[in-house]
Phi, psi and omega in degrees: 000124179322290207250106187235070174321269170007265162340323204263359228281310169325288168313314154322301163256002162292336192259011148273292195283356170276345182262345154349260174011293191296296192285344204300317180314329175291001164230040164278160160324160193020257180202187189216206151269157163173155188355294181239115174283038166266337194321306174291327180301308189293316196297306198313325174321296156312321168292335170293320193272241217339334187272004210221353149103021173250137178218103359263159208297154064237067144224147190240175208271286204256011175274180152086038195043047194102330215256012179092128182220154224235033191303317202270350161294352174246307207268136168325127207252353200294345189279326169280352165279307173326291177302286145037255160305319210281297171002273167314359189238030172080034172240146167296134165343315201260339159267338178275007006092273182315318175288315159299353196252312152355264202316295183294340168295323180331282177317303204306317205289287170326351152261348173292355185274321196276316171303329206253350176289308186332335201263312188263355198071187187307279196304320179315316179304328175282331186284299185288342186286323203257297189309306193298333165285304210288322226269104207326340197272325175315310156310331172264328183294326161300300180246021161248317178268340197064046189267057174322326178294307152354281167290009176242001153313277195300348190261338187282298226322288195299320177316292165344282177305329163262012177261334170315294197313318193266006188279308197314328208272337175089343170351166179251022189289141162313114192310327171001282190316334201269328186302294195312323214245007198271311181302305226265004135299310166299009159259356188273300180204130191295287202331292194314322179313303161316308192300309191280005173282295173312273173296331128343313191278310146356314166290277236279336169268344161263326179268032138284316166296309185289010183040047178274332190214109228219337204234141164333284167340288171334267186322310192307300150324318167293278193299333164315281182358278202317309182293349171286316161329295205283326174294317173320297175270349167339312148339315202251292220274346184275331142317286185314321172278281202307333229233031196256330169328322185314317189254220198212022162359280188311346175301325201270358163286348179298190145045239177272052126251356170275165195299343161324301193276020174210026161273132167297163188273138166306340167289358179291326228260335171276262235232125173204133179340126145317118170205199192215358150278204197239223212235138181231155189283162186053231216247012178294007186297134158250019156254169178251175209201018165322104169257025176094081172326305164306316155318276139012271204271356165268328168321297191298325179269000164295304169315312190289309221263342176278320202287357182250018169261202218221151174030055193251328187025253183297000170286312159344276185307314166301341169287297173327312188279276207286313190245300187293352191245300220258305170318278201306343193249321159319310188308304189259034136275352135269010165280171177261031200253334151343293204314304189291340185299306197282303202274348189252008193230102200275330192290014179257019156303296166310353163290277145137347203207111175282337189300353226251335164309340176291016152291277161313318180275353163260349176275341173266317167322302190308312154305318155279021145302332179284353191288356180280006245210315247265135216316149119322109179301357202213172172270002217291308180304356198333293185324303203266327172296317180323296175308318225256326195276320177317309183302321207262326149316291202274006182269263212326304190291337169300309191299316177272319190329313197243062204218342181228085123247165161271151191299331192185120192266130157187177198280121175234167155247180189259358179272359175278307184265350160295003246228139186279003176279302202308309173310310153324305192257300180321290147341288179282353180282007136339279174214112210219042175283327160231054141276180169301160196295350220245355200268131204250108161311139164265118196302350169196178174321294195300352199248349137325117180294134182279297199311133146329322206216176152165147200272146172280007214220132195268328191268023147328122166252168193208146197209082182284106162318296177196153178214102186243171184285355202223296196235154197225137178221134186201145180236144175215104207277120171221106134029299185204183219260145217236140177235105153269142176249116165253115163302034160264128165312119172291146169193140188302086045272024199315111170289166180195120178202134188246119199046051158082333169241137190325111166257193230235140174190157165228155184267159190196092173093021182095309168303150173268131172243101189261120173301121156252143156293175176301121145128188196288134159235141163260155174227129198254142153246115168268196138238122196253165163306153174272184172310298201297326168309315178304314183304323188282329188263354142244357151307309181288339185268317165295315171328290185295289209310342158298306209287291203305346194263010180285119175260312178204129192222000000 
């Protein structure tokens, strides 16, 4: 059995009470900063719209400057499903926030014990579980950036790389582990999902040549994997790709975000400023792009100490192929040596940060450091590994520890950022990349429509029943026949029926606009599936009743 707690349970919570450390700022009183301040807002965002009966969620109410944003059909969404629920099971935004951000740092060290155990023994697993945790980049996707989608990647990553493994090994583990963890990086964050698309293919063609992946079985296994992968999320990503021509996406490739303007120096990736701005052209950086000196020179001797044993072969080749390939390739896709590669390969418009590969060069460092580890034919080093693994802990938490703090601690509610001005205006001026191409941003505050509804007829009476993110009820009177303009952003499916049967509506400015006739009505608005949401989200349903109904592969 890959992952077996049980067995494992003793390692498992010394490396759970050694990861304490990385997170203790999250359980001081109130919050702190970083890069992207949208977090509370989207978990809140999400709990309304789940509280409000949609699954899966995507459009949210009051983003997109009041008028409705069509966000979790584009940005992954699984880390807001977490945050989310806990909202709804009665934590504040803002402890729920904490959490989502916690947890997968947490996790990630523990599924790195089980990919690095498999390899490495126990200690090796533990060792590389805490470098993985540890790891200056890790430390900036919290508390300098906030990357939540990041930190649920990474937590998936290692799981990948041993659902590889056991395909490689011919094992009788089930493709299951590779499917699952495959889905919940693309449901976690799209860039990593491209990125890890990209080096997968890449693995899997050099270990077809090295005849790692060699037998009918084998490949079946493997396309079984993907497709399960793909089937699982397919709900999010299938959508997300047809329907994104809809929105103004493309904008985030632009100008100072495109990938040009950030490839990192290579003395960076040793040593670069700590800091708590962000990312810039040449050497303007005010973030660090560190990948851990300790890291760094225990990878290499783990490495030197697996290439001088003996009757390793095929440990070897795997290690090249899972760690030693994907390190190397990661490194140099942030240079700028780099560059034709980016430009000959176009969906990497859309990495926008090439340093964002620092993901793959600490996941892979971070596993080969346990190779210093590597299993003893005898009991006889217990001891000295036991010293040598103690040396190699308390050197990392001397070197890292105080790199995961925030820039700045204060007192918040979660109603400082919930507040319907901070949403409307703060907030959605964020991010506001998938409303539609045709919706004309507003230059201030004051231009935001406040009324929901308004009549062209002044002595209209309007009555909002309920407003919810999926449905809308407005009652309405008029004297003689009537054009309300609702003030929601159109986006595909949104309905209009008037006293229960379907009308008829048109647009204006981006807005819905509906003819009523003379006398009392009601008018209902929904948002239903487009086709392609429907098709995915029954792709995605066959998909799970597959994974539970798999007895054996």
């Amino acid at each position: 059995m890959l992952i077996n707690v049980k067995k494992n349970l003793f390692y498992i919570i010394i490396l759970l009470l050694l990861s304490l450390a990385a997170v203790w700022p999250f359980f001081k009183p109130g919050f702190f900063s970083f890069h992207d301040n949208t977090q509370v807002v989207r978990v809140q965002q999400m709990a309304e719209a789940l509280r409000d009966g949609q699954l899966p969620v995507r459009w949210v109410r009051d983003l997109g400057y009041g008028y409705g944003y069509p966000i979790f059909n584009f940005y992954a969404p699984l880390p807001y499903y977490f945050a989310g629920l806990l909202v709804l099971l009665g934590c504040s935004s803002i402890v729920a926030v904490k959490l989502m951000m916690a947890v997968p740092l947490v996790l990630s060290g523990v599924a790195m014990f089980f990919w690095a155990k498999s390899n490495w023994g126990r200690l090796g697993g533990l060792v590389a579980g805490l470098f993985y945790v540890y790891a200056p980049y890790k430390a900036a996707d919290c508390y300098v950036r906030g990357a939540v989608g990041e930190l649920w990647a990474m937590m998936f990553l290692p799981l990948v790389f041993l659902g590889l493994q056991s395909l490689f090994n011919q094992s009788k583990a089930r493709p299951v582990l590779l499917a699952v963890a495959l889905a919940g990086v693309i449901l976690s964050h799209n860039i990593l999902a491209l990125l890890t698309a990209l080096v997968l293919v890449i693995i899997l063609l050099v270990a077809f040549f090295l005849r790692l992946l060699a037998t009918r079985k084998q490949l079946i296994r493997l396309l079984f994997a993907i497709a399960l992968a793909l089937g699982l999320s397919a709900f999010f990503w299938l959508p997300a790709i047809t329907e994104a021509s809809l929105t103004k996406v493309q904008t985030l490739s632009q100008g100072a975000n495109h990938y040009s303007q950030h490839f990192v120096y290579l003395d960076q990736l040793w040593n670069s400023l700590w800091g708590f701005a962000g990312s810039a052209p040449g050497r303007l950086d005010g973030m660090s792009f560190k990948i851990g000196k300790l890291h760094l020179l225990a990878a290499l001797a783990g490495l030197g100490l697996l290439w001088f044993k003996k009757n390793l072969k095929r440990l070897k080749k795997q290690t090249f192929v899972l760690a030693i390939l994907p390190l190397v390739i990661s490194v140099v896709m942030m240079l700028q040596i780099s560059q034709p590669v980016w430009e000959l390969v176009s969906p990497l418009v859309f990495v926008q940060y090439p340093w964002r590969f620092l993901v793959f060069t600490i996941l892979t460092a971070s596993f080969l450091t346990g190779a210093v580890f590597v299993p003893q034919p005898t009991k006889q080093y217990t001891w000295l590994k036991w010293t040598v693994a103690a040396g190699l802990i308390v050197g990392l938490l001397f070197l890292n520890l105080k790199f995961f703090k925030a820039q700045a601690h204060f007192q918040a509610q979660s109603e400082d950022y919930t507040n319907r001005e901070n949403i409307i205006w703060e907030t959605s001026k964020i991010s506001d990349e998938y409303l539609p191409k045709n919706f004309k941003v507003p230059d201030e505050i004051s231009a935001i429509k406040q009324d929901l509804v308004v009549a062209d007829k002044p002595d209209t009476k309007i009555e909002i029943l309920s407003h919810k993110s999926n449905l809308i009820n407005i009652k309405v009177n008029s004297p003689g026949s009537a054009e309300l303009t609702v003030y929601l952003t159109y986006f595909p499916d949104w309905q209009v029926f008037l006293d229960q049967q379907f009308h008829s509506f048109k647009t204006k400015d981006g807005f819905i606009v509906i003819y009523v006739p003379e006398g009392e009505h009601l008018v209902t608005l929904q948002l239903k599936d487009s086709s392609i949401r429907k098709l995915a989200n029954k792709i995605s349903l066959f998909s799970l009743a597959v994974l539970f109904g798999v007895k054996y592969w």
